[in-house]
C-alpha positions in Angstrom: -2.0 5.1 -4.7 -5.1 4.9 -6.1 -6.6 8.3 -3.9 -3.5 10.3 -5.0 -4.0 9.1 -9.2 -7.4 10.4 -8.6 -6.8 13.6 -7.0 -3.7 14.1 -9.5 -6.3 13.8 -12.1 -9.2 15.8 -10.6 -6.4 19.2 -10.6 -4.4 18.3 -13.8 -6.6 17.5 -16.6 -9.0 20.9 -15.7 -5.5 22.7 -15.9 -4.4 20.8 -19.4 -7.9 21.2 -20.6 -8.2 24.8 -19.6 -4.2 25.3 -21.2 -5.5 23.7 -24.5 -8.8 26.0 -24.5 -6.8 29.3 -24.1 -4.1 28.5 -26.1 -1.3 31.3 -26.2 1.2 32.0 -23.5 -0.5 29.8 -21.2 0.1 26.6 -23.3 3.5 27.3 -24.1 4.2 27.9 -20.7 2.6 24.6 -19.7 4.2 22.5 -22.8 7.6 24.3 -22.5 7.8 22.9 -18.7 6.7 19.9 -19.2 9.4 19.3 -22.0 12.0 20.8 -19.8 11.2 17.9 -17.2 10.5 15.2 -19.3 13.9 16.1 -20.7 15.4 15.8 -17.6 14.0 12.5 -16.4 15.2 11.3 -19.6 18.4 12.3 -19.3 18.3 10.4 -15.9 17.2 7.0 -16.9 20.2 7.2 -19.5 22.8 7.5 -17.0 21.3 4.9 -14.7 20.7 2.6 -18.2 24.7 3.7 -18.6 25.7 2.8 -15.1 23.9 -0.7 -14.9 25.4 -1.9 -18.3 27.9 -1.7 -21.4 25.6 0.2 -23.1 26.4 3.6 -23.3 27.2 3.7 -27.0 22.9 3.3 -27.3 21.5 5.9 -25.0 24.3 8.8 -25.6 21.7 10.5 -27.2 19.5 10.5 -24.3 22.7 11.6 -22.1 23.6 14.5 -23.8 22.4 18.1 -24.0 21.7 17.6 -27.8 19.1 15.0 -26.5 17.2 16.2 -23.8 16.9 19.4 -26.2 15.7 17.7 -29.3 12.9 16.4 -26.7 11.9 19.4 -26.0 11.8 20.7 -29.4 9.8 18.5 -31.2 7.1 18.4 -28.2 7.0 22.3 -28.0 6.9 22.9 -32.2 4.2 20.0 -32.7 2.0 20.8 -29.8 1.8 24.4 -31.4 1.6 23.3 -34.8 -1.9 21.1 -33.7 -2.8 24.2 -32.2 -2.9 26.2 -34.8 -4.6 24.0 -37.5 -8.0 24.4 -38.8 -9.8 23.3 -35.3 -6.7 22.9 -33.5 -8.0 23.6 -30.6 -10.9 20.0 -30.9 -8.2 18.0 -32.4 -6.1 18.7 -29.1 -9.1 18.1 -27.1 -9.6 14.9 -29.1 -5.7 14.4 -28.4 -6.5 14.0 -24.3 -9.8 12.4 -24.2 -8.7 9.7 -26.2 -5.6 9.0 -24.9 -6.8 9.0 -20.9 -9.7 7.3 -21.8 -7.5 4.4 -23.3 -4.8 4.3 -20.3 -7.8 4.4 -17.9 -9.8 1.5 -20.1 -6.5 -0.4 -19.9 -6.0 -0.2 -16.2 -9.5 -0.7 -15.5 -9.8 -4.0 -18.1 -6.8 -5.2 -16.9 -7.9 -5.4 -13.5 -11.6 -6.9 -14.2 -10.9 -9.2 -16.7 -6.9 -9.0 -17.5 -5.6 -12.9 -17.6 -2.9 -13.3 -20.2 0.1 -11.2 -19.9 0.5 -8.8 -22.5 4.9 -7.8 -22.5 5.8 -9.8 -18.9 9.8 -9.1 -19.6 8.6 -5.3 -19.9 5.7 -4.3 -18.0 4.0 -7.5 -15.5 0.3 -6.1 -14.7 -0.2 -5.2 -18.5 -2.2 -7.9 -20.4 -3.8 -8.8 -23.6 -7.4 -8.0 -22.2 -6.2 -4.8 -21.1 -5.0 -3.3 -24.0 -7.7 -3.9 -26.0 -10.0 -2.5 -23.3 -7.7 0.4 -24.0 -8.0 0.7 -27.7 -11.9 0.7 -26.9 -12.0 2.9 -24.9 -9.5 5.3 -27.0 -12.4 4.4 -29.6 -15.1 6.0 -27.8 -13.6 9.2 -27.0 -12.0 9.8 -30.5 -16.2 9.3 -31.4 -17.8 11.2 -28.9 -15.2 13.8 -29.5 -15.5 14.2 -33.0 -19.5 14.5 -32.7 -19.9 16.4 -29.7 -16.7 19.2 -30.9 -18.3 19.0 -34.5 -14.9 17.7 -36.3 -15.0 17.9 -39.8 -14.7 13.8 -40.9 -15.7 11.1 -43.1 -17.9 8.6 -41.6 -14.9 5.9 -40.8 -12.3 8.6 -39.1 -13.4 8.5 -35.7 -13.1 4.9 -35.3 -9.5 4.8 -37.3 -8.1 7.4 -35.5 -9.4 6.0 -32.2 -8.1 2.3 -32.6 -4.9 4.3 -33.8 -4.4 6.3 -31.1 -5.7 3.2 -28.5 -2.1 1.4 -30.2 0.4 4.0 -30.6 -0.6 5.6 -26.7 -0.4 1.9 -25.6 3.1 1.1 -27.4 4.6 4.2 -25.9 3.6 3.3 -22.4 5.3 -0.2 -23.0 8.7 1.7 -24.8 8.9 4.0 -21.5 8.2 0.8 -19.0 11.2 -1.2 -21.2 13.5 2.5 -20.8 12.7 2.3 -17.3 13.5 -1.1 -16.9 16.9 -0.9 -18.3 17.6 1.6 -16.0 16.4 -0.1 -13.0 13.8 2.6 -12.0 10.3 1.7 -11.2 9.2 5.8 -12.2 10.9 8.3 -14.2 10.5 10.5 -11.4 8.5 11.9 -8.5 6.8 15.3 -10.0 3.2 14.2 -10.2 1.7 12.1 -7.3 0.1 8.8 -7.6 1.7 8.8 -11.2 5.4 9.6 -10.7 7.5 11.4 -13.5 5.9 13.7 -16.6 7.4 10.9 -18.8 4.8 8.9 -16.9 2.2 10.5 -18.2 3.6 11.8 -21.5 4.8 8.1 -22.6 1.1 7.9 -24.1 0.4 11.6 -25.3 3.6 12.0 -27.3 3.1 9.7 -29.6 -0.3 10.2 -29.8 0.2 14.2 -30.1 2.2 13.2 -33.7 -0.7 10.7 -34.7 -3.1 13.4 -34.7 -0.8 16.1 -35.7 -0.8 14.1 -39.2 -4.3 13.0 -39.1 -4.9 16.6 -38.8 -2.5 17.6 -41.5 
């Protein structure tokens, strides 16, 4: 499992990074896809969440057509949006290092030193230790970005949008795992080996992407 996260890695983030860089058709392209299957997989855990339970009146809106495109909406317009601003293309860049560096810290903290259990109804192998590994490590990147890409900033941005974005990437992984649960999936799908589903991967970056959309703004 381990191998295949790796090799995922070592091919998608020099294709994200090289998407972000260009900008253009190429992101769109790259965005607009990986909306269209996060939409899907969505869509998916809702009729499992419907099937395994009385509560369809709560996830209609991930079961319709109206859902899975308002998904894919607000991910295409904002990721556009960020890239358009006044060094739109750093803040994206910012956007990724800080958000893999903090799922990587988690995992990695976790593992070492992890001992108290974080969410154990929602995610088991997540623990306090962990996540604040993770919002350190988000807080190096969101430094070492801003310095080394020569963001405009005051002197205590990189650390508040770093511990930010170490929370918010960190609370979305923990909303997806508590979706998945309730649907009685252990991954939103299959697409990206060693990970599983794009919501895999995009359960951190989404929320993240609107944090520093605003920050930006």
């Amino acid at each position: 499992m381990m191998r295949a996260r790796v090799a995922t890695a070592a091919v998608g983030i020099p294709i994200l990074v090289l998407a972000v860089w260009l900008g253009g058709w190429f992101l769109k392209a790259l965005v607009g896809l990986a909306a269209a299957a996060a939409a899907v997989e969505l869509y998916n855990i809702g009729r499992a969440w419907s099937a395994r339970s009385d509560s369809r009146r709560y996830v209609v809106w991930t079961v319709t057509p109206a859902g899975a495109a308002l998904i894919l909406g607000a991910l295409l317009y904002v990721t556009l949006r960020l890239r358009e601003l006044d060094h739109g293309r750093e803040w994206m860049l910012l956007l990724v290092a800080a958000t893999f560096a903090a799922d990587t810290a988690a995992l990695l903290g976790g593992k070492i030193i992890g001992s108290r259990p974080l969410a154990p109804r929602i995610s088991p192998n997540k623990t306090w230790e962990g996540a604040a590994a993770g919002v350190a490590g988000a807080m190096a990147a969101a430094v070492a970005a801003f310095y080394l890409l020569d963001i405009p900033r005051a002197p205590w941005e990189p650390y508040a949008l770093g511990a930010v974005l170490g929370v918010t990437g960190q609370a979305g992984d923990l909303l997806m795992s508590r979706l998945k649960r309730l649907g009685g999936v252990d991954d939103s799908g299959w697409i990206i080996p060693g990970h599983g589903g794009i919501l895999d991967r995009l359960d951190s970056i989404v929320p993240n992407l609107f944090v520093v959309y605003y920050f930006a703004l």
